[in-house]
C-alpha positions, 0 to 999 in steps of 0.5 A: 304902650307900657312896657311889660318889663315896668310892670312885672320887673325884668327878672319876672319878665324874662321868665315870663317871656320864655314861657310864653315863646316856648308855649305858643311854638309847643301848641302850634307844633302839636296843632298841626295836621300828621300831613303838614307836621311831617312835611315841617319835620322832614324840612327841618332835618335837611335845614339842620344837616350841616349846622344849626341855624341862626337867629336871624333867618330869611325865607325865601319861597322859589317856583323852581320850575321858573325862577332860574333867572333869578337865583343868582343875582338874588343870592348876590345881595345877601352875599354883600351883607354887611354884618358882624353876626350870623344870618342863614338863607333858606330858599324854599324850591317848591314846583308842581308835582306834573314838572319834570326834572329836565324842568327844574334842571336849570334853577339847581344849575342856578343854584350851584354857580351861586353856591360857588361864586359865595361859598361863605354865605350860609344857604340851606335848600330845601325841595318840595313838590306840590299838586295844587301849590298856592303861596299860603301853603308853599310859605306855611311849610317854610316856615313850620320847618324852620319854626321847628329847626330853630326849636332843635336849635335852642333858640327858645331857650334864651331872650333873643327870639329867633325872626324871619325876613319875609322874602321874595327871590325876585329882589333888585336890590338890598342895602347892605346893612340891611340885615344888621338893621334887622338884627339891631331892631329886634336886639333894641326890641328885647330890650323894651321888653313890650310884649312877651311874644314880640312885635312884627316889622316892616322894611321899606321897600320899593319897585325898581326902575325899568329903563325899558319902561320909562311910563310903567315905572313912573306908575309904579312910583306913583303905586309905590308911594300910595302904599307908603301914604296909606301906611301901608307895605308890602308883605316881602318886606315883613319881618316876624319873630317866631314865637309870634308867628306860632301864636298868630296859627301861621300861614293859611294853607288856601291863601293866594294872596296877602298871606301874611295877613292873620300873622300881622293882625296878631302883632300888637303893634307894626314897627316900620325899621328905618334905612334905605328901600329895598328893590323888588323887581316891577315885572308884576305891575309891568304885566299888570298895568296894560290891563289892570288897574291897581285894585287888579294887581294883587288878585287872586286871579292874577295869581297861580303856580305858573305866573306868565311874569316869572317866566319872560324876560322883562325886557319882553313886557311892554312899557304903556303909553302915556295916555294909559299911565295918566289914566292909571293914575287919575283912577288911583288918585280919585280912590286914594286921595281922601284916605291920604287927606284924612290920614293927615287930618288924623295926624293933626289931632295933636291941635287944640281944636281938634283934639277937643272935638275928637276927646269929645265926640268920641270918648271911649276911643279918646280914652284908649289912646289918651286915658280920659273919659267925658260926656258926650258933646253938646250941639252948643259944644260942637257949635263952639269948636267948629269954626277951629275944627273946619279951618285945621281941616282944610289948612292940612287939606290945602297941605296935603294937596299942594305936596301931592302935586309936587310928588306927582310932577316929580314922579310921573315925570309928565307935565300934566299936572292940570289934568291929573291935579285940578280936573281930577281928584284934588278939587275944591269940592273933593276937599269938603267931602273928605272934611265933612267925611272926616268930622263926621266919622269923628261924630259917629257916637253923638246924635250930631252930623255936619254938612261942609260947604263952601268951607262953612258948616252946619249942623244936623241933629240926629235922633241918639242912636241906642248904642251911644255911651254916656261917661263923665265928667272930666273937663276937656283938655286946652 
């Protein structure tokens, strides 16, 4: 991506981003309903008794009628931050409007004993009480008041764009550089000068290992790393500026879960910050994987105001069996492992021999990432470069299956490997589908398909389909 400093100069850009950061906050605060704008105004005024915030913001949504167990450990790993610049906490107690106050009584207990062990940590609370709560409005409230506290602040007045970390209360565990990490990304950020509003940001996160969960938190490695092959993370570890936040619209109010979807699809580009994982607690896959499989755990229906997982202990959630956490495992792998295989395939495009092929049967595309423009391919053409093709295919497909199998020897920790490997999801014939899948996604634009068998090819004519576009005429590349 070129840089918008290239382009307009830095002078021309800073003035340009300033406007753009105070426009997007100035149209999203006056688009909110009198209700929500209200609610966000009166967050903001508690956020700012007793100073203006800092730049660098964490928000933290609790079920303060369930979470007491969690405050203090969680307000212990921000406490052990290592940084020589400001972060505030904002923790978002939030119950529905039936609890009553002998309810809520011991997650403020919580909160003042931690208030006390750490009296230098910047921690401001905010209470909100609600008759039909779901995470989408719990967090668009947070943030509309912070988005409006950093405005009272001035922190729109100047480059440094104000961000907020995406959190949860029930984390393990935060490397202590973490928030400078943060702080050193977006400053490295500014400085690149690639959009005007800024880009989102992700953390790697992971799920802590039980002890009394010896099976499940060997499936929630196996579930941790699916994530991180798919490209995928999890939405406690975003990181948004604020200027970007106000232009996505913000938080969905209906949102049960993956609330943090319209935000991120806004971001023209998701930087993942390097350093060690931060440790979210397991307690949801724990209560999940007895009778959930994995596309079942992040549901709307395994979600609500008074999660079972919040409230018991998690020494109270029982570990599964073994046969239960192969069986998890082999059904994720049969669903995963040809997205993982055609992930490393694209990754390969960098080969001559696919390259060509991707640069030919796919030229508006091709032209996107790589600016070049060609003809669609001839079944002479596609006949020439398949023998190459097939052969970089397989060789990753090859890679990719005999990696994987190592990861899940190490991570299950179970010698089952024949089963899980050889009998399940990784087989020869699963190999080809993928490989023929892959090349033909590749051939979506042409009147071409391939058919892959015993690691040869063939070719199918297709009639052209009306949408295919001709461009032309740059030779391919060598």
């Amino acid at each position: 991506m070129e840089k918008i400093t290239q382009l307009l100069g830095e002078e021309q850009f800073r003035h340009e981003a300033l406007l753009a950061r105070a426009s997007a906050v100035r149209r999203y605060i006056d688009s909110l309903e009198p209700s929500e704008g209200a609610r966000a105004a009166a967050i903001s005024d508690v956020l700012l008794e007793q100073s203006e915030l800092a730049r660098t913001i964490v928000a933290i949504p609790v079920a303060a009628h369930q979470e007491a167990s969690t405050i203090g450990h969680a307000v212990e790993q921000y406490a052990c931050q290592e940084t020589d610049e400001t972060f505030t906490v904002v923790l978002g107690l939030n119950a529905p409007s039936d609890k009553t106050s002998d309810e809520l009584l011991p997650v403020f207990s919580a909160l003042g004993e931690a208030r006390r062990r750490f009296p230098g940590l910047d921690v401001r609370v905010v209470f909100t009480a609600y008759d039909e709560p779901t995470i989408g409005t719990i967090r668009r409230d947070l943030w509309n008041g912070i988005l409006i506290a950093s405005r009272r602040s001035g922190h729109f007045k100047t480059l440094e764009t104000p961000v907020v970390c995406n959190h949860d209360i029930d984390v393990v565990k935060i490397p202590k550089g973490y928030i400078e990490r943060v702080q050193q990304h977006f400053k490295k950020q500014q400085k690149e000068g690639l959009t005007l509003l800024g880009c989102a940001a992700t953390t790697k996160m992971v799920h802590a290992a039980s002890d009394d969960h010896p099976n499940s938190s060997a499936v929630a490695r196996w579930h941790d790393y699916l994530t991180q092959m798919n490209n995928g993370s999890f939405e406690a570890s975003l990181v948004v500026p604020l200027s970007l936040y106000a232009e996505s619209g913000g938080f969905k109010p209906g949102k049960v879960t993956h609330e943090t979807h319209e935000i991120t699809k806004s971001s023209a580009l998701i930087r993942r910050i390097p350093g060690p994982a931060i440790e979210t607690s397991p307690r949801r896959l724990l209560a999940r994987f007895p009778s959930h499989d994995f596309d079942g755990i992040w549901t709307n229906e395994t979600f609500g105001p008074s999660d079972a997982c919040r409230v018991k202990d998690i020494s109270e959630l029982p570990d599964v069996s073994v046969e239960r956490a192969l069986e998890l495992v082999a059904k994720s792998g049969k669903a995963a492992f040809p997205r993982m295989l055609e992930m490393a395939m694209r990754r390969a495009e960098s080969t001559p021999a696919l390259l060509k092929l991707y640069w030919q049967a796919d030229p508006l595309d091709f032209e996107g990432r790589f600016g070049r423009k060609v003809d669609d391919i001839t079944e002479e053409q596609l006949a020439s470069l398949m023998p190459a093709v097939t052969e970089a295919l397989f060789k990753h497909a090859d890679i990719v299956s005999r990696r994987t199998s190592l990861v899940l020897r190490g991570l299950m920790g179970m010698d089952m490997m024949a089963i899980l490997v050889e009998g399940s999801y990784m087989s020869e014939i699963q190999k080809e589908k993928v490989v023929q899948s892959t090349i033909n996604s590749l051939l979506a634009r042409t009147a071409f398909r391939i058919t892959v068998k015993n690691r040869n090819f063939s070719i199918d004519p297709m009639v052209p389909s009306s949408d295919v576009v001709r461009v032309g005429g740059i030779e391919p590349p060598s």
